[in-house]
C-alpha positions as CSV (number, residue, x, y, z in Angstrom):
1,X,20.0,-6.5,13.6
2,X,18.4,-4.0,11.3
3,X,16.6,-6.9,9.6
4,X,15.1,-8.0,12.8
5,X,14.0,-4.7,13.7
6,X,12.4,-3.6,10.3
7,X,14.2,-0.9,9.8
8,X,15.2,-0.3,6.0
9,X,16.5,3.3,5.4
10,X,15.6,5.9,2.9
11,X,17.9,6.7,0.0
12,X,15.2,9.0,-2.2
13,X,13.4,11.9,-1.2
14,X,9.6,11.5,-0.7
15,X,8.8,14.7,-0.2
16,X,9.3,16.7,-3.1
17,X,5.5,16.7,-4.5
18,X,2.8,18.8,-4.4
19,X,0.7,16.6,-2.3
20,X,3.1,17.0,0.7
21,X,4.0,20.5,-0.1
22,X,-0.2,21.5,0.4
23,X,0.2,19.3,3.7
24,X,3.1,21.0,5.0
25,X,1.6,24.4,4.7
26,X,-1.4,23.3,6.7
27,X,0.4,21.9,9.8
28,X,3.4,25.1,10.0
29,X,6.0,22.9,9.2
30,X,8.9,25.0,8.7
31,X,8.1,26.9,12.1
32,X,7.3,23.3,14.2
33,X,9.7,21.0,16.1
34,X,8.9,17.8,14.2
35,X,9.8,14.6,16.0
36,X,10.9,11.5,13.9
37,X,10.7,8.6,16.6
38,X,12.2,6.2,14.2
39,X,15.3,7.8,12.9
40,X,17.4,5.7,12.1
41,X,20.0,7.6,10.2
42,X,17.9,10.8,10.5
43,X,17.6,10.7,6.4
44,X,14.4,12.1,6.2
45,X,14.9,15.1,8.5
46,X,17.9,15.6,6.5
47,X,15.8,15.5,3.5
48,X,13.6,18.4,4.8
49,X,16.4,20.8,5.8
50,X,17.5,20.3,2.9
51,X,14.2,21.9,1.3
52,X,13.6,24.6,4.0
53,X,11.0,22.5,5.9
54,X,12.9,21.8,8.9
55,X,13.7,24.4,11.4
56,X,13.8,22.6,14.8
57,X,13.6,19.1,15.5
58,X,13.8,15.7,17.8
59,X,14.9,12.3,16.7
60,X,15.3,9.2,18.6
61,X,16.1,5.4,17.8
62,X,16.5,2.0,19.0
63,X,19.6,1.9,17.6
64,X,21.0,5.2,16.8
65,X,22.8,5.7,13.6
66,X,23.4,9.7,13.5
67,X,25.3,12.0,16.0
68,X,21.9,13.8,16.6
69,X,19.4,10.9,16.7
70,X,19.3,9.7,20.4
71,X,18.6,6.4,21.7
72,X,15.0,5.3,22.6
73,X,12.7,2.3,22.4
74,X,9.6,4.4,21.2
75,X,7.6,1.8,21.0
76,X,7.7,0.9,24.1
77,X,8.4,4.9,25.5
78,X,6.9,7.0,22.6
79,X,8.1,10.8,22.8
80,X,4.9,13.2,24.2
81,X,4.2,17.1,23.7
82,X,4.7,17.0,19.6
83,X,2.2,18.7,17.1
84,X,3.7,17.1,13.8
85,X,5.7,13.4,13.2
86,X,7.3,12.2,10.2
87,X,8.7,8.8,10.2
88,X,9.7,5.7,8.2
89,X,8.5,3.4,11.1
90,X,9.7,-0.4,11.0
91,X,8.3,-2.8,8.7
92,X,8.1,-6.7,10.0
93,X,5.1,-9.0,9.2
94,X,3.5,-11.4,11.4
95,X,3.9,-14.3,8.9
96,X,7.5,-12.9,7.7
97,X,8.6,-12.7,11.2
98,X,7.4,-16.7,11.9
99,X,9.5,-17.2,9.0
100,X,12.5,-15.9,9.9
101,X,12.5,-16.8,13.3
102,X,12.4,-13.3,14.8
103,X,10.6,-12.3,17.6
104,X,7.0,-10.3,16.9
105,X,5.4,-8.3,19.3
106,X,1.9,-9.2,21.0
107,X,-0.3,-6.4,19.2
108,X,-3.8,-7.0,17.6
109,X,-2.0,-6.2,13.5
110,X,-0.3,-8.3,11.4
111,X,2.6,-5.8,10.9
112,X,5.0,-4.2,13.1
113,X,4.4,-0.9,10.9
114,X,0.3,-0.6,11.5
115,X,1.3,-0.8,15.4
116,X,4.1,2.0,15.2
117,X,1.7,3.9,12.5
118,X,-0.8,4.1,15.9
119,X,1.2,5.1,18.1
120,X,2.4,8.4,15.9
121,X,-1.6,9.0,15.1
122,X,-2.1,8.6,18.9
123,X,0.7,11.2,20.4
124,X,0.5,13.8,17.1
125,X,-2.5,15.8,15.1
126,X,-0.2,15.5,11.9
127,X,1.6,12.4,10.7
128,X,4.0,11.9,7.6
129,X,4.7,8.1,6.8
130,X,6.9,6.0,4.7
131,X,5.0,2.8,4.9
132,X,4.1,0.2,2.3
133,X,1.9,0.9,-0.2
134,X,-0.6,-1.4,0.6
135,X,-2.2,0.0,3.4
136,X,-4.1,1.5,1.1
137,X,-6.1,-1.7,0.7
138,X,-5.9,-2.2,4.5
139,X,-8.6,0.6,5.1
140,X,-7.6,2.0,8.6
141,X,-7.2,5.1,9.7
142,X,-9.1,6.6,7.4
143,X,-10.8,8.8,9.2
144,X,-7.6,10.6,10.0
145,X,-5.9,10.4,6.5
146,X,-5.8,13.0,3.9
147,X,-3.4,12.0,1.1
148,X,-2.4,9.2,-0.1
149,X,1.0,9.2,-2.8
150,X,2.4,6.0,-3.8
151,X,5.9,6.3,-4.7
152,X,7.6,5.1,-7.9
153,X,10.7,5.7,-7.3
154,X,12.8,3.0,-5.5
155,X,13.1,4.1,-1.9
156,X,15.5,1.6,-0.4
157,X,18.5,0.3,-1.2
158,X,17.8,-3.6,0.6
159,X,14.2,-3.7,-0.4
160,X,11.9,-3.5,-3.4
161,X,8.3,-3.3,-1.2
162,X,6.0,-0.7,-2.8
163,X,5.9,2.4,-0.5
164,X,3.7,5.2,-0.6
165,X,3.8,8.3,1.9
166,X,0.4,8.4,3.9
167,X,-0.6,12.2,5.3
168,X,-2.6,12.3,8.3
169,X,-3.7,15.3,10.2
170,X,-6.7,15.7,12.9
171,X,-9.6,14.5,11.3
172,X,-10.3,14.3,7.6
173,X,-13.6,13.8,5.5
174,X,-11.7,12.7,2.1
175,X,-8.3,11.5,1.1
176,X,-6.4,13.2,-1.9
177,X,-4.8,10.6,-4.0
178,X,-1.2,10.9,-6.0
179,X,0.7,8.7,-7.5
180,X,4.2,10.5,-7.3
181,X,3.3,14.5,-8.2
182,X,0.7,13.4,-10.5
183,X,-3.1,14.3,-8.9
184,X,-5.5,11.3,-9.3
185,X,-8.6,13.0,-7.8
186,X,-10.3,12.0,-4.9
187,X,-11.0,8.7,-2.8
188,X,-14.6,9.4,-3.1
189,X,-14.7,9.9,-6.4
190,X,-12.8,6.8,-7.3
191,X,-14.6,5.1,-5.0
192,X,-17.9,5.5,-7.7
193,X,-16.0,3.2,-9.9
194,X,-15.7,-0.1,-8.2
195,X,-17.7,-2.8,-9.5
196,X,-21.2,-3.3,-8.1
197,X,-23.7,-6.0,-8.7
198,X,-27.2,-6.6,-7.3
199,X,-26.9,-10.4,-7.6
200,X,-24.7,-12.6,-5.2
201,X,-23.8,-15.5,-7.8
202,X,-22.4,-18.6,-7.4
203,X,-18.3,-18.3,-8.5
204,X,-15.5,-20.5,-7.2
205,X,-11.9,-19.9,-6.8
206,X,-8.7,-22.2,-6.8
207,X,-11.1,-24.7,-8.3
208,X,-8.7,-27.3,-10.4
209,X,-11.7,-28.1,-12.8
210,X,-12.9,-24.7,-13.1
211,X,-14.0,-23.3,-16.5
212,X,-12.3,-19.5,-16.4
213,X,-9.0,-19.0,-15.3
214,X,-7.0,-15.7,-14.3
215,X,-3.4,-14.7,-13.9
216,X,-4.1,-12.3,-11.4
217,X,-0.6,-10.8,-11.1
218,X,1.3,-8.6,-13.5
219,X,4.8,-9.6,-15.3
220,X,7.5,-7.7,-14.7
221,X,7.2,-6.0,-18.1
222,X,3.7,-4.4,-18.2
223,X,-0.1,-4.7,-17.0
224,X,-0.8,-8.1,-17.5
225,X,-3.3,-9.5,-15.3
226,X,-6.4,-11.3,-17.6
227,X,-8.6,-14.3,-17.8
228,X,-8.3,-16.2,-19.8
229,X,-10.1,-19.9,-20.8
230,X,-9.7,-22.4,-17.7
231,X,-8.2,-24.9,-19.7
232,X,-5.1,-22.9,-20.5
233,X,-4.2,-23.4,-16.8
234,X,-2.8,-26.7,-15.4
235,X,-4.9,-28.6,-12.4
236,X,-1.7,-29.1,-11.1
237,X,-0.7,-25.5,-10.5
238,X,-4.1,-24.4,-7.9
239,X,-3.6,-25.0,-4.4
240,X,-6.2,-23.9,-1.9
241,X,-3.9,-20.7,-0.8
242,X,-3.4,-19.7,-4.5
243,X,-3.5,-15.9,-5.0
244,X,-0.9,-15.1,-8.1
245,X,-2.9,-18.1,-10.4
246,X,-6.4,-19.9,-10.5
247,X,-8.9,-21.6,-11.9
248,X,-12.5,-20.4,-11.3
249,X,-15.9,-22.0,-11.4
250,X,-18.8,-19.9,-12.7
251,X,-22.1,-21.1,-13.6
252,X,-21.9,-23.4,-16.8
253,X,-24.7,-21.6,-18.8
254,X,-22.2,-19.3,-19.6
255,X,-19.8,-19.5,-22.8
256,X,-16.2,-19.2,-21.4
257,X,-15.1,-17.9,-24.6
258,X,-17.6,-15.8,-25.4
259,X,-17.5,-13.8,-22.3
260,X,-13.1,-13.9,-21.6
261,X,-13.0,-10.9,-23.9
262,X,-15.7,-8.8,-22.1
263,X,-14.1,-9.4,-18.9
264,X,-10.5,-8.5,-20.1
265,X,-12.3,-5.1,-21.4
266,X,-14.3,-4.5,-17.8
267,X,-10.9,-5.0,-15.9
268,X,-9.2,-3.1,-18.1
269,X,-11.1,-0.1,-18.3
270,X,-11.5,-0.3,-14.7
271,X,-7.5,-0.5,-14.2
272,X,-7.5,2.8,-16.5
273,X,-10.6,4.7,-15.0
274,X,-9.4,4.1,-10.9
275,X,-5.3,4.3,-11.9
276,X,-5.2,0.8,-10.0
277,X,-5.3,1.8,-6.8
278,X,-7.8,-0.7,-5.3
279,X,-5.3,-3.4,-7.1
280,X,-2.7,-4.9,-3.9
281,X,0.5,-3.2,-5.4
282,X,3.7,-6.1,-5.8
283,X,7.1,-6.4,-5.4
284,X,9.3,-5.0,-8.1
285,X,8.9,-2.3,-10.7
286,X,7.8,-3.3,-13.9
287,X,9.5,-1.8,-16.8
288,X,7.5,1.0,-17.5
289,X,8.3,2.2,-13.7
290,X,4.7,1.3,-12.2
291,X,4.8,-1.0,-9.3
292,X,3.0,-4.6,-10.5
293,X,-0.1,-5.3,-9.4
294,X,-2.0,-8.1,-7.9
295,X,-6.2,-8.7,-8.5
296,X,-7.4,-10.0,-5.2
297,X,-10.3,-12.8,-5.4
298,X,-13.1,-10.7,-4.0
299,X,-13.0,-7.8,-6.2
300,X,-12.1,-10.3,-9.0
301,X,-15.8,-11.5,-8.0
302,X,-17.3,-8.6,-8.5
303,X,-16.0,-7.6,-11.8
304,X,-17.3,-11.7,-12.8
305,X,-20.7,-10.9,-11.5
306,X,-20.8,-7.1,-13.0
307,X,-19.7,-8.5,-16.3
308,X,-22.4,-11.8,-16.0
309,X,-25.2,-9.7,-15.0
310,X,-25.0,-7.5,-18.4
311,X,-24.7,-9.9,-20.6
């Protein structure tokens, strides 16, 4: 049943950081109720008692698993009258859902987590969440976010999903980014570093015949995403929904070779420069203890055309 319901419970605790530490201060949180509408075991309130954050609180579930976690479908009855929430919602994707055979609500987003995520933004000024690290690249609720910290350390015991604890609170002009307690800077700022090109060019993907190729997903043993010639890449392996491998097809005036080694230094130094945020973070650790990373097509473009254009 917990696999149905999305519900994967917390083992490590989040909030020992700096990041969440500024937060707390700004929304009271040792001297506010805080309501956890997804409880579960009530692990994270447990967490925050534990550091003197946690004076008073309410915690509901639809399946209860703690003498002081009471049972609610908040979803479909979320809890009213709270200044502050901090949750590990449910996790269940549209397409993971289909696969399984589990039911999926009828909501306008393709995870179960975006819809509970909504409804704690909509009942509370300040939000805490556990959710996957990847909603990063899903740009919502921005307006309302204020830091971002993906989390390195293995959260779950029955998953290996990249998480990352998202702080919201009224209204906010600029998100502070961490990756654990480390400070990366601002959104903004990083922002300033993704590739721009004035020209729209002509560039291909999942292309059997094309002339560059890309591995656009790390090992599981250090950054390795690169292009590389398109020859070194069978036909046989692109299909049209290929997102880990490809072939690409830029325009032939260019030499392949000549230019593989440009690109590979323009994504690298952008990996380095940004901290690889704007990179869709993969299932697994790699050994170095960074989540892997996947290069999604569009940005891929962009770094092709940035590259092209300055030759």
């Amino acid at each position: 049943m917990k696999r149905e319901l999305g519900q994967y419970f917390t083992t490590y605790n989040p909030f020992q950081n700096s990041g969440f530490l500024n937060w707390s201060k700004e929304c009271d949180l040792s001297k506010t109720t805080i309501l956890e509408p997804f409880a579960g075991s009530n692990n994270l309130i447990n967490m925050l008692q534990d550091m003197g954050l946690c004076s008073d609180f309410k915690s509901f579930d639809i399946e209860p698993k703690n003498k002081f976690v009471k049972r609610r479908d908040t979803l479909k009855n979320f809890p009213k009258g709270f200044k502050v929430c901090i949750t590990n919602p449910p996790y269940l994707a549209q397409n993971s859902a289909k696969r399984r055979n589990l039911e999926f609500p009828n909501i306008i987003y393709d995870d179960l987590y975006k819809y509970s995520l909504e409804k704690c933004l909509e009942n509370c000024d300040y939000v805490g969440a556990i959710i996957p690290a990847s909603f990063f690249n899903a740009n919502i609720f921005r307006e309302r976010l204020s830091h971002y910290i993906l989390l390195n350390s293995k959260m779950f015991n029955d998953t290996e999903h990249p998480v990352c604890l998202a702080l919201f609170k009224k209204s906010s002009e600029d998100v502070d980014l961490y990756n654990d307690n480390k400070y990366l800077g601002k959104l903004s700022d990083l922002k300033k570093k993704l590739p721009k090109s004035n020209i729209n060019m002509d560039i291909r993907f999942n292309v059997p015949n094309g002339n560059l190729g890309l591995i656009a997903i790390d090992n599981t043993i250090e950054p390795s995403i690169k292009f590389v010639n398109g020859e070194e890449i069978s036909p046989e392996r692109i299909r049209v929904s290929s997102r880990s491998i490809t072939r690409i097809m830029i325009p032939t005036k260019y030499k392949i070779n000549s230019i593989i080694e440009k690109l590979n230094y323009n994504l690298n130094i952008f990996r380095k420069e940004t901290y690889d945020l704007f990179l869709t973070p993969f299932k697994g650790l790699r050994k170095d203890n960074y989540y892997r990373r996947r290069l999604d097509y569009k940005l891929a473009k962009k770094l092709i055309e940035k590259t092209l254009y300055g030759l």
